[in-house]
N, C-alpha and C positions, 0 to 999 in steps of 0.2 A: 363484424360490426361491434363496435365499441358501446356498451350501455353503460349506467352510473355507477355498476357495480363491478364491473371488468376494469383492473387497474390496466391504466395506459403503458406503452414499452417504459416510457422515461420511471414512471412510478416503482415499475418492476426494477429497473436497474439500482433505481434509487436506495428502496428496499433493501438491495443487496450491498451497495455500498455504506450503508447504516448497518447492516449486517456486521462489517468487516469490522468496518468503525468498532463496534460495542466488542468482538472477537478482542481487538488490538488490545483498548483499554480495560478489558477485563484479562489481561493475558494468557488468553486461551490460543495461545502461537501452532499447537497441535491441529486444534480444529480449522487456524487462518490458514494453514499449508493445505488443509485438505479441500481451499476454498480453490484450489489451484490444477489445471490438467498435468498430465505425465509430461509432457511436453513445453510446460512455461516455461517462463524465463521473467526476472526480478531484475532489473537496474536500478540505480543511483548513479548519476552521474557526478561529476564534482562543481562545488558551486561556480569557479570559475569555468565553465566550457560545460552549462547547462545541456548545450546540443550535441555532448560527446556519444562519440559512436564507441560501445566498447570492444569493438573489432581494429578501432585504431588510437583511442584515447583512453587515457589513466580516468577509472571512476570506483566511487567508493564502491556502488555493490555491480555485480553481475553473476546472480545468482538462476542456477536453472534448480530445477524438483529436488535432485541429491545435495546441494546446497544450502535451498530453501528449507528443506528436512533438517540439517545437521547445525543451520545456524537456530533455527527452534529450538532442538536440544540443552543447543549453547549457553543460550537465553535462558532457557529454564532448568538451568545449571547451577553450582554454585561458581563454576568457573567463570561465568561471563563478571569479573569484577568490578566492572562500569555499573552492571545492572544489577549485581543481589549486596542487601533487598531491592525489587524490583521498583522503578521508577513508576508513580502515579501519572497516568497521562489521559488528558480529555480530547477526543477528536471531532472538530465541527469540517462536515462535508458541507458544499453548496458551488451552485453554479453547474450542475451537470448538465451534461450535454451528449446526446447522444444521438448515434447515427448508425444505420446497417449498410455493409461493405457489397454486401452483395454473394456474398460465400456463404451465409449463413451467420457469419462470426458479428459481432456487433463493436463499435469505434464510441469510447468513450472518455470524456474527461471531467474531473471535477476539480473545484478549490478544495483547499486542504488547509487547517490548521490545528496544530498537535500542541498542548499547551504541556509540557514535560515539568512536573513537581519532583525533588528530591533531594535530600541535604538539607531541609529548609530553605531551598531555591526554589524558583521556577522562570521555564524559560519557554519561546513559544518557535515554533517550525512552522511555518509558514509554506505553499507553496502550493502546485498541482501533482494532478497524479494523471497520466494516461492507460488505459487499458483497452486490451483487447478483450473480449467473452466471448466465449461460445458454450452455447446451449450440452449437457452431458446427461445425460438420462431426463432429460428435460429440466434440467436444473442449471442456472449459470455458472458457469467457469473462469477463472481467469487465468488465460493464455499467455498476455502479455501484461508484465504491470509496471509502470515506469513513473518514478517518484520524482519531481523537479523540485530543488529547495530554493525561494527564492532569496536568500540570503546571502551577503557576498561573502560572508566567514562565517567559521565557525565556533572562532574566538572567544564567545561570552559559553556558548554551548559547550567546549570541549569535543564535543566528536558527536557521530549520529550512533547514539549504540540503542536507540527503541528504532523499531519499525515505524517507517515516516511513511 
């Protein structure tokens, strides 16, 4: 039973994707990889062919755990040259939606916009994100997390080199 004090599932989830949100933009990439099971898996598909499977289509990410790890690293390297110094970036989450599969794991989707400041630019990524979670020492996980841009290029952007 749900009382005024018991946050509702959507609350919870929400929570957590404000979570990540503040991880990204404060660039704490260490602690957003350990937001993640042994077992994820990270895409980016390409903006043409949004609905790419990367089992048969070219996309920018398809990252699982040892991936996710080494491109953090990357990031907070002096080698990622796109990104040091590191790009100022603001994240507004909304629209979430969430739903249980029935396994235990939970189905969820939000809007996503990442406003990326640097160089005395700024430029904004637009788009959704899907995820899968599931509960890990009673704490949420993310299993699956799949980033859609809705952008038809990349053009003014140069490239995705923050976490979208």
């Amino acid at each position: 039973m749900t009382t005024a004090n018991t946050p509702t599932l959507r609350e919870l989830v929400e929570d957590f994707l404000f979570r990540e949100a503040e991880l990204l933009d404060d660039w704490r990439l260490d602690d957003w990889v350990a937001l993640f099971t042994e077992d994820a898996r990270y895409v980016v598909p390409t903006t043409d062919l949004p609905e790419g499977d990367p089992q048969r289509d070219l996309v920018f990410i398809d990252d699982d755990i040892t991936r996710l790890r080494a491109r953090a690293v990357r990031l907070n390297s002096r080698h990622a040259h796109r990104e040091y110094p590191w790009s100022r970036t603001r994240r507004f989450v909304s629209n979430v939606r969430v739903s249980e599969t029935g396994d235990g794991q939970l189905s969820v989707t939000a809007n996503v916009m990442v406003y990326r400041f640097r160089s005395g630019e700024g430029a904004p990524y637009v788009g959704s994100v899907h995820y899968t979670l599931r509960r890990d020492n009673g704490e949420l996980k993310i299993a699956y997390r799949r980033a859609v841009l809705d952008l038809e290029a990349l053009s003014w952007h140069g490239a995705v080199s923050i976490i979208f």
